[in-house]
KOLGUDO-571822 format. One record per residue (C-alpha): x, y negated, z. Coordinates in nm, 3 decimals. Example, Ala and Ser with C-alpha at 12.3 -4.5 7.8 and 13.67 -1.06 7.14 Angstrom:
2
[[1.230 0.450 0.780]]
[[1.367 0.106 0.714]]
# end
This chain:
281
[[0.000 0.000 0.000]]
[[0.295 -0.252 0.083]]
[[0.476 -0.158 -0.256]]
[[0.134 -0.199 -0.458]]
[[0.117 -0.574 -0.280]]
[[0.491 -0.635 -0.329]]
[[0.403 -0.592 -0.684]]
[[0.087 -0.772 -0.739]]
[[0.246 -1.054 -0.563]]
[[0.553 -1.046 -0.788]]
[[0.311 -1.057 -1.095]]
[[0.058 -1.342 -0.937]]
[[0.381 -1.578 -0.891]]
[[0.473 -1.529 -1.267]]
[[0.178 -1.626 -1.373]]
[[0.121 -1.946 -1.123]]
[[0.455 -2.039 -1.203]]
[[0.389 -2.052 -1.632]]
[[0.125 -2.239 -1.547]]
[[0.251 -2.482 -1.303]]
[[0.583 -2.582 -1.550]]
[[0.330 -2.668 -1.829]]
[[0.143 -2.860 -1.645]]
[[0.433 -3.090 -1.503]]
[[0.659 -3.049 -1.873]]
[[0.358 -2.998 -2.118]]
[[0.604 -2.751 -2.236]]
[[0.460 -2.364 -2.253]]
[[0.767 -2.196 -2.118]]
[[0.921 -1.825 -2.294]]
[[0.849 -1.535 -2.157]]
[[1.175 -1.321 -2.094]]
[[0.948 -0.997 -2.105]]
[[0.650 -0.821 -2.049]]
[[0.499 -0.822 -1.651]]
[[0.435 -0.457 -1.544]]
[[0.200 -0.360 -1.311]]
[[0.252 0.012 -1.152]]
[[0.494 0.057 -1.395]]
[[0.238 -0.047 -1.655]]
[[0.353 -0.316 -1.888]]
[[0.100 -0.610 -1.898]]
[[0.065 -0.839 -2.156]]
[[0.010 -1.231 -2.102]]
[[0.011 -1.518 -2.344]]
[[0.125 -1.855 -2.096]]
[[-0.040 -2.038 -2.502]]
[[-0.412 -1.852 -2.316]]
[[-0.354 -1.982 -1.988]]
[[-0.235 -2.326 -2.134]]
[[-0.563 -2.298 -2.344]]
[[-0.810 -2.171 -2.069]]
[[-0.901 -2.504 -1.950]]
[[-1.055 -2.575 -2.233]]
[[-1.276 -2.255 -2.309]]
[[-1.452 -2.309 -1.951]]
[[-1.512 -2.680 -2.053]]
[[-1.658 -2.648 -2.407]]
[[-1.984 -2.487 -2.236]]
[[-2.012 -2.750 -1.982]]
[[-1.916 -3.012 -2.274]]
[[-2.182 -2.842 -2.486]]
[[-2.467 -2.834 -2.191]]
[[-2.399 -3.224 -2.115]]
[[-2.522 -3.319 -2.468]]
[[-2.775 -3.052 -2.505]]
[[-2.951 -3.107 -2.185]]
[[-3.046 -3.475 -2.250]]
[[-3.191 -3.311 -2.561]]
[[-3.393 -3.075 -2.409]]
[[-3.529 -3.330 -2.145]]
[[-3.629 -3.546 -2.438]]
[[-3.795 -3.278 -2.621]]
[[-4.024 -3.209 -2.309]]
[[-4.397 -3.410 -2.319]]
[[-4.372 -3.726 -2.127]]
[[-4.695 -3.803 -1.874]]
[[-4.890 -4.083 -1.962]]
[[-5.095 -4.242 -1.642]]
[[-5.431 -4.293 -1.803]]
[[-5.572 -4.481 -1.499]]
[[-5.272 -4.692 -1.310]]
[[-5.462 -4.701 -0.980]]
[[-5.515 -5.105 -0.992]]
[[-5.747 -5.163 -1.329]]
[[-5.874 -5.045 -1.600]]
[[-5.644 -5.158 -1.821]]
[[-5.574 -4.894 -2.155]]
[[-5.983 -4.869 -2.164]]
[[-6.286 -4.994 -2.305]]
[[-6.653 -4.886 -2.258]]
[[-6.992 -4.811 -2.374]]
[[-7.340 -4.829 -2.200]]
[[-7.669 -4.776 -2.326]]
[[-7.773 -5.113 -2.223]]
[[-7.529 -5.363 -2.343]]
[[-7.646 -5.631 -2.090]]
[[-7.496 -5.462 -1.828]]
[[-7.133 -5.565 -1.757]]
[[-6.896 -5.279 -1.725]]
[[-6.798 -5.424 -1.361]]
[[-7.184 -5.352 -1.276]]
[[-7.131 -4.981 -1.318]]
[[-6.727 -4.885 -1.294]]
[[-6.467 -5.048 -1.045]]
[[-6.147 -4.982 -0.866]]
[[-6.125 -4.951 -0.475]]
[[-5.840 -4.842 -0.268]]
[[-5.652 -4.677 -0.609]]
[[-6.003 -4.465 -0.657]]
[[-6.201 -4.575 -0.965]]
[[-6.499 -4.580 -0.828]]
[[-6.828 -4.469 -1.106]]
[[-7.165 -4.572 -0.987]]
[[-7.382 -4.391 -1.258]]
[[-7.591 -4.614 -1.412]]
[[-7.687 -4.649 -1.672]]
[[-7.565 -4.414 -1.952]]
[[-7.255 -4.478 -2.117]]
[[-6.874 -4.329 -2.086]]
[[-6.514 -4.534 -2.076]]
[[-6.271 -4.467 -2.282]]
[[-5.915 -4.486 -2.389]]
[[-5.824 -4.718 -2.619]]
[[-5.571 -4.480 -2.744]]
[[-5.652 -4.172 -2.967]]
[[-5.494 -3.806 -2.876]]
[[-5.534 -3.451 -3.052]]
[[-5.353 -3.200 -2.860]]
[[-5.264 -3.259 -2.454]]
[[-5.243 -3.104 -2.117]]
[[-5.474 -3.330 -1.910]]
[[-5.520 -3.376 -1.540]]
[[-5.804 -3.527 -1.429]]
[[-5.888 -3.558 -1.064]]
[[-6.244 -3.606 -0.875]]
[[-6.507 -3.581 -0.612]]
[[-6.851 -3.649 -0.610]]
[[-6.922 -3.956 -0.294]]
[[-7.044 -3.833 0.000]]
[[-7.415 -3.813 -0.022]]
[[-7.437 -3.896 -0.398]]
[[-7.709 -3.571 -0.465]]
[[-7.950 -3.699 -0.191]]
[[-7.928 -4.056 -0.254]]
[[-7.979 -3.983 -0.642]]
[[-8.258 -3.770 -0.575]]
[[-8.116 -3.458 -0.824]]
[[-7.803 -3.304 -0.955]]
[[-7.543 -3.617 -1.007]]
[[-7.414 -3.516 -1.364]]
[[-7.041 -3.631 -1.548]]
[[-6.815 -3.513 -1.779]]
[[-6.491 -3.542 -1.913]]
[[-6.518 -3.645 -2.326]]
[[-6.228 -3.526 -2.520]]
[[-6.132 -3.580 -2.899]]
[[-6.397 -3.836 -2.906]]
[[-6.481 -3.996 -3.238]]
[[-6.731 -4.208 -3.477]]
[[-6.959 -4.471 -3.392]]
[[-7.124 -4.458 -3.049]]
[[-7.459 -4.295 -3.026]]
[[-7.759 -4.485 -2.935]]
[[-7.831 -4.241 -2.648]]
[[-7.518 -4.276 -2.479]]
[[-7.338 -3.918 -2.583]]
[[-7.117 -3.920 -2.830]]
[[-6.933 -3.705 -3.129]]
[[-6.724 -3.518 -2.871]]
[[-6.612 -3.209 -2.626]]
[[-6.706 -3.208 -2.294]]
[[-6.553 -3.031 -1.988]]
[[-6.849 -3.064 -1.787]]
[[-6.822 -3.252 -1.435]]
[[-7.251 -3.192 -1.303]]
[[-7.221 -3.056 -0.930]]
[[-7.227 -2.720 -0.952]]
[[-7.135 -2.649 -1.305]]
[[-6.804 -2.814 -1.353]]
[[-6.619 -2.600 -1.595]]
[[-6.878 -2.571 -1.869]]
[[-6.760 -2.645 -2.200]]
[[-7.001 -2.815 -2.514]]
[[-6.921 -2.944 -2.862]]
[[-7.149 -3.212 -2.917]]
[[-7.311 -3.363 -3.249]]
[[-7.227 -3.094 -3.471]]
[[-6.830 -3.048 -3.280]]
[[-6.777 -2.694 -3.367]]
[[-6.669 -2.438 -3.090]]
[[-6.668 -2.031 -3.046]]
[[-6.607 -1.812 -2.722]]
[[-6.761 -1.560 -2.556]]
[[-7.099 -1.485 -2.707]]
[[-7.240 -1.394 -2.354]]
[[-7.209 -1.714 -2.250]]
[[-7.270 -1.925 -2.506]]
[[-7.556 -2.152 -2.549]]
[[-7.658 -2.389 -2.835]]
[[-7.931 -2.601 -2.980]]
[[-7.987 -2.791 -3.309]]
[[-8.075 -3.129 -3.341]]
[[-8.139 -3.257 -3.010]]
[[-8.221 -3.587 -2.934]]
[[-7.935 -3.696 -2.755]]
[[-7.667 -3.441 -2.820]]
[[-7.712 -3.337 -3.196]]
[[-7.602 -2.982 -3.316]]
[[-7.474 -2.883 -2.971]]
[[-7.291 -2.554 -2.856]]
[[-7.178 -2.431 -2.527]]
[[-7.019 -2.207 -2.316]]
[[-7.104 -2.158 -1.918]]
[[-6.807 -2.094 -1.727]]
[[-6.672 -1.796 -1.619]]
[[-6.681 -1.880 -1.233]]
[[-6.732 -2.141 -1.015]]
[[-6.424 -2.318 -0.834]]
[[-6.553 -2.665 -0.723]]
[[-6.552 -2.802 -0.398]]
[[-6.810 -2.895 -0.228]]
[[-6.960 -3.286 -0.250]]
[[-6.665 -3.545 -0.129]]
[[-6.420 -3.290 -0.153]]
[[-6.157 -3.381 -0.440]]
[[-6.138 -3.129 -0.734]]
[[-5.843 -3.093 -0.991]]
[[-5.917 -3.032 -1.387]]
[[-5.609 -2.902 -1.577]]
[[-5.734 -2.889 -1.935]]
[[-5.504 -2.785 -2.221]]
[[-5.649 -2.862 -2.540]]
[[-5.386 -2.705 -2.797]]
[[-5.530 -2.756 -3.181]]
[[-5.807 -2.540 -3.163]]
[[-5.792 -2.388 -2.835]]
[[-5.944 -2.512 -2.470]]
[[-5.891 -2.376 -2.137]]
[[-5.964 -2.528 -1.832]]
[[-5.858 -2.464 -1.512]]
[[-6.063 -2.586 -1.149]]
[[-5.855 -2.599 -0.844]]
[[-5.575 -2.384 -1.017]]
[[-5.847 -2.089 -1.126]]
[[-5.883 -2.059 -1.471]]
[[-6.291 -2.110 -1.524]]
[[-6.357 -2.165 -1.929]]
[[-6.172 -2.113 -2.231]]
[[-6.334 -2.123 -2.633]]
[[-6.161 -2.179 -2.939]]
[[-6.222 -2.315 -3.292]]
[[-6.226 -2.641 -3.199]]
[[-6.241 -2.927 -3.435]]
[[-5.847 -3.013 -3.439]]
[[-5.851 -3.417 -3.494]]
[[-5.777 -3.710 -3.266]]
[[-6.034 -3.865 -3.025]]
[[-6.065 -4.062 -2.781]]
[[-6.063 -3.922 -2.337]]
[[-6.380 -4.080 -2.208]]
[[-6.554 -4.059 -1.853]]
[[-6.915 -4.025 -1.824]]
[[-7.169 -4.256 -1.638]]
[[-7.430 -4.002 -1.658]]
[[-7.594 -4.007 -1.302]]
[[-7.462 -4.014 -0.915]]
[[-7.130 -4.194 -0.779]]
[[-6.858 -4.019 -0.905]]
[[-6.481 -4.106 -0.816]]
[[-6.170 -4.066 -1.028]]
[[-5.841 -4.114 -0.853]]
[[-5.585 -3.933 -1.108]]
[[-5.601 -3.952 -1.473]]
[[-5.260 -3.846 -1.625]]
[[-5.218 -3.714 -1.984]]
[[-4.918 -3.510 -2.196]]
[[-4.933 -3.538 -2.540]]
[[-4.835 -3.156 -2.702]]
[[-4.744 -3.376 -3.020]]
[[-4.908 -3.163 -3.298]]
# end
């Protein structure tokens, strides 16, 4: 065991010592013979321990400018709602009269919907595909004060000319207590899933050719509790998500850009995160 040391330590000092005299002369110095380990003759190049420096930093070289890259290539989050205004929206109700300050306002970093009457916001900006958060409650007491179910959706992919009714061209990932998670094409929006679930009607007075699918299970909270929406609407697919538990998916979707509106549609509904990726196809 000492002789097998001896000789290990013999070889280990050879090799710190080639590399120690090029770094301090630059110089690669000769070798006056092969090492030998165990009687073994060992071959070493002092050029590859001269050059080794520089194979372990190409990777890290190589990571340092592809990283950026990859963190570039990633969807940025847009803030929809900034918690202060409505800035980045406009809106729509049924009766024009009615100033939009009447019916939506921002309290404590909430935005705060009081229901009435009919009509949606929506974003001034136009999106096709996108993982979208959206997060809400209904107030305390909104079902009893209204008198019946307080009803709101999320509009996606909205387009055309508003509808006299107050529903427009659209999807919908349905926000009414107790059946968040329901999914519609309105106004002729095409839409396929699970025939089981599906339910449709033609020209209806206030949403058109309309299709639907009931969710798959319920995940809401209960009334003043807040609830989380992740939707992912990817070209023709849509699946939503309630509180992390997958509730609705359908396909054959209309692929083509729209606005993301928020329904007055009934009930005091709050919104206090509205944050948006574009998928950028």
């Amino acid at each position: 065991m000492e002789h097998t040391g001896r000789r290990f330590a013999e070889f280990s000092a050879g090799v710190r010592f080639s590399c120690l005299v090029t770094r301090v002369t630059g110089r690669i110095p000769a070798q006056e013979g092969p090492a030998r380990w165990n009687g073994q003759r060992i071959r070493y190049d002092a050029r590859m321990m001269h050059r080794a420096p520089r194979l372990i930093l190409a990777p890290i070289a190589l990571a340092a400018v592809l990283l950026p890259v990859a963190a570039a290539a990633q969807p940025q989050s847009i803030r929809l709602f900034n918690g202060k205004d409505l800035s980045g929206w406009g809106h729509f109700l049924v009766d024009a009269k009615v100033p939009a300050a009447d019916v939506w306002s921002v309290q404590d970093g909430v935005l705060v919907c009081r229901g009435e009457p009919l009509g949606y916001l929506f974003t001034n900006a136009e999106y096709t595909s996108f993982k979208l958060i959206v997060e809400w409650r209904w107030a305390p007491g909104a079902a009893a004060r209204l008198g019946r179910t307080p009803n709101s959706g999320v509009l996606m992919r909205v387009n055309g000319e508003p509808k006299p009714k107050g529903v427009p061209r659209a999807y919908e990932a349905q926000l009414q207590a107790g059946n968040a998670g329901d999914l519609y094409g309105f106004w002729g929006m095409p839409l396929d899933g699970d025939p089981a679930r599906r339910r449709e009607a033609k020209g209806h007075e206030v949403l058109g050719d309309m299709v639907g699918f009931r969710k798959i299970e319920s995940a809401e909270k209960a009334e003043g509790e807040w609830n989380t929406y992740d939707i992912t609407f990817d070209g023709p697919s849509l699946v939503v998500l309630i509180n992390g538990k997958k509730v609705n998916e359908a396909t054959g979707a209309a692929v083509i850009p729209g606005r993301i509106a928020l329904q007055s549609e009934g009930g005091e509904v709050q919104f206090r995160r509205v944050e948006i990726w574009p998928l950028g196809r």
